[in-house]
N, C-alpha and C positions, 0 to 999 in steps of 0.2 A: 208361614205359607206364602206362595208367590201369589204371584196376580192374576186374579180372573176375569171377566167382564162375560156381557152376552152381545150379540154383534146381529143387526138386522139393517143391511146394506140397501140402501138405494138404488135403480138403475139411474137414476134420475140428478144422480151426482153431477153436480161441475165437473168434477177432477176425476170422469171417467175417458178414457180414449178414447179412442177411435176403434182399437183392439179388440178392448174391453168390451165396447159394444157391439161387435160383430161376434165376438165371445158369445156375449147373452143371446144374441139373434139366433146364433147354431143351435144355443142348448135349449132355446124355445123351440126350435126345430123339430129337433132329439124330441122331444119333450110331449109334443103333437104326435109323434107318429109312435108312440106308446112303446118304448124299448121296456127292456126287462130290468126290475128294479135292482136297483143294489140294497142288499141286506144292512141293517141296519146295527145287527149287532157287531159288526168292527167296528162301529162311528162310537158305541157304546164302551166298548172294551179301552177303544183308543183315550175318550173323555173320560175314562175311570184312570188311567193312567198319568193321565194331565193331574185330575186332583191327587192322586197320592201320592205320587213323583213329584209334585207343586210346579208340575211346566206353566198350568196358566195357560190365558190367552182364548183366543177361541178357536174353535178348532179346525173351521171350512169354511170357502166362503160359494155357498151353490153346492154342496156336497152330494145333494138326497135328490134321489128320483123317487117319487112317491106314487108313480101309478102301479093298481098291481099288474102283476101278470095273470094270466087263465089260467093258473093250477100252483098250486102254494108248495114250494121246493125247501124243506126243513132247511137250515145252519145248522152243525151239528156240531159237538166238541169231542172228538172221541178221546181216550184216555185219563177221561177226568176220574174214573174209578180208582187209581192206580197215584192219587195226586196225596200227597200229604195233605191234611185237615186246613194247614196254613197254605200250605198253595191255594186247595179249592176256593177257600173263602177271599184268598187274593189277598193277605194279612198282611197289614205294614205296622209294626210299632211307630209311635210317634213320643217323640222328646213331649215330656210330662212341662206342660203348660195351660193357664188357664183358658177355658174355651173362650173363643172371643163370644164378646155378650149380643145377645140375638130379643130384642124385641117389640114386637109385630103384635098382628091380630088372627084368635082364633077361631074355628070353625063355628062359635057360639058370636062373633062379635065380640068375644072381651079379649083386651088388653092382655100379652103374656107376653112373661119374660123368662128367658132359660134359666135365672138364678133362681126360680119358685119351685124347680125339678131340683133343688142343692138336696144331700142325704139321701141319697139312691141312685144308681146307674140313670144313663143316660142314653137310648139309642136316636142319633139325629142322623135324618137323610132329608133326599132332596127330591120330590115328584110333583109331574106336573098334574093340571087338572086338564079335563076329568082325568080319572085315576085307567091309563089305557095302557098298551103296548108295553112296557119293562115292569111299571109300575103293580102291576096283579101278583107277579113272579117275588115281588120285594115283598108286598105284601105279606103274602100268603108266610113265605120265610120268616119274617118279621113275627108275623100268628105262632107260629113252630116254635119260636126264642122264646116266646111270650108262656105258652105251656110246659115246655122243659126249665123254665126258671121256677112257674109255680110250683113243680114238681119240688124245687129244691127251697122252697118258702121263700123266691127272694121275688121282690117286685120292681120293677123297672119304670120308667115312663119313656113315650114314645115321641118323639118330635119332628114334626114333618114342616118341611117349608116347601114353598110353591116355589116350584121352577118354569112354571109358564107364565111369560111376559104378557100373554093376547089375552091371560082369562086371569087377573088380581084380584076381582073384587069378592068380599065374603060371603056372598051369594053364591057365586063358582065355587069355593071353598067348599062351604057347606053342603051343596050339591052335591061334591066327589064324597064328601065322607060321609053323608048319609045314602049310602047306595053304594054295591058292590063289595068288593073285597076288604075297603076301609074298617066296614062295620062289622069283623071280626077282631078287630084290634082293643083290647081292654082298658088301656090308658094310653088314648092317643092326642096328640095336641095337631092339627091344622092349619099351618100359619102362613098369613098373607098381609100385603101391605101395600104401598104404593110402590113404584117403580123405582122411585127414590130413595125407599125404605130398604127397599131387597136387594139392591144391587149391593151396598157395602157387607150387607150379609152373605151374598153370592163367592163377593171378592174373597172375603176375610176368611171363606171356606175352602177357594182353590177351587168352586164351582164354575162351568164354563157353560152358556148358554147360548145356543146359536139357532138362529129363527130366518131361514130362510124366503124375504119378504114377496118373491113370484106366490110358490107351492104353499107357503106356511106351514113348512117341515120343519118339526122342532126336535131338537137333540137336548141333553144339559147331560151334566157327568153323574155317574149312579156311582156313591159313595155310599156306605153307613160308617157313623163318625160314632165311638166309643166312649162315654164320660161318665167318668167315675165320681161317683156320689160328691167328691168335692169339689167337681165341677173341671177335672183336668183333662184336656184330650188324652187318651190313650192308646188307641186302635184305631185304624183303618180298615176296611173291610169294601171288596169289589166286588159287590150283586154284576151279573151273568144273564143271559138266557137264550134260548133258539128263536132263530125268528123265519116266520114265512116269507115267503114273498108278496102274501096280502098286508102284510104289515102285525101281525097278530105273534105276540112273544109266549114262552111255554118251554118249561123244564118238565123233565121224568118226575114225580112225584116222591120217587126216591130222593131225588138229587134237590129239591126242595125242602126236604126233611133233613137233609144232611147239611145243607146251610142253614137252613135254620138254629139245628142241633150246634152247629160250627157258633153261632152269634154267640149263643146262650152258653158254651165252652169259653167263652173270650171274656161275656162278659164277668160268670165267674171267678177265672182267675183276676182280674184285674179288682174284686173286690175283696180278697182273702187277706 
């Protein structure tokens, strides 16, 4: 996989120009006088595309206008009905390698490591804390794979790593998964570290994390990574969603259940 990082720029830099900073001045401007946000789910599609394509890198530098506007304007996808199962879910096969090794600390404080999930599928993604905006939509999908596996006796474990730079500590952790959507998930793991912990996991994932240091608008890439009980990457898969112009993200409940359905189709094949 290429290389990832997460990027949270200075204005404050030496080696900013003159440009540059009349750059920043305008968009502080812009910024003041409350224009209309840019939707958030193309920064999302574009950073799911970085990781499964392995472009790496980060994505924008000042991308996000985060004020909202006075009335919330859906993002819509139309002809996603009409999409093959593999388009919908956004499915990339991956050359059968072992998953690079991940471990960190869980929602409990204990010590965990990905090889302790060997002998069962594996579904690993990447959300930040608290668990907001993309993150409910994965969720919930994630819930769906979870039920349509029971259905077929097979059990899975789930593996979440923090993708927010501003909130590591396992108190934020535990926070986000004891409350909201988290606490429908049946075996889920919660993992966070120090900044120096998660970043080579970020990398070695093709996650791209971009933390815009004005607004503290955060982006990272919405993957769920595929691993077969012997621990091989498999599958790629690119979570979706609409998004207001409040900021606030939301799928049809259909199209929720069809991704989900979609996960838990993938992950069976991959264990027959």
């Amino acid at each position: 996989m290429g290389q990832a990082a997460w990027r949270h720029d200075e204005l404050s830099d030496p080696g900013t120009s003159l440009t540059e900073v009349e750059e920043h001045e305008r968009r502080a401007s812009l910024f003041a006088s409350g224009p209309p946000r840019i939707p958030r789910k193309t920064i999302w599609i574009t950073l799911a595309f970085a990781a499964v394509f392995g472009i790496g890198g980060a994505f924008a530098d000042h991308s996000f206008n985060v004020q909202p506007a006075a009335s919330p304007t859906p993002v819509t996808h139309a002809g996603s009905e009409h999409q093959t199962l593999a388009q919908f879910v956004g499915l990339k096969p991956l050359t059968a390698r072992i998953a690079p090794a991940i471990s960190l600390t869980d929602q409990n404080d204990d010590a965990f490591s990905l090889a302790q999930d060997l002998g069962r599928p594996t579904l690993l993604t990447f959300l930040g804390t608290p668990c907001s905006e993309l993150c409910p939509v994965i969720v919930q999908e994630i819930h769906q794979a979870e039920i349509d596996l029971r259905r077929a006796h097979l059990s899975i474990a789930v593996t979440i790593v923090n993708a927010n730079p501003q909130q590591l500590s396992p108190r934020a952790v535990s926070a986000a998964y004891g409350k909201g959507p988290l606490t429908t998930l049946q075996d889920a793991s919660f993992l966070t570290g120090t900044l120096a912990q998660l970043e080579p996991v970020w990398k070695d994932y093709d996650v791209t994390i971009d933390l815009d240091p004005t607004t503290h608008a955060l982006a990272y890439t919405s993957v769920i990574y595929l691993i077969t009980p012997s621990g091989k990457l498999h599958d790629a898969l690119t979570p979706f969603a609409d998004e207001s112009f409040t900021g606030s993200a939301s799928l049809p409940q259909e199209e929720i259940n069809r991704f989900g359905s979609g996960i838990a189709t993938y992950v069976m094949g991959m264990t027959r």
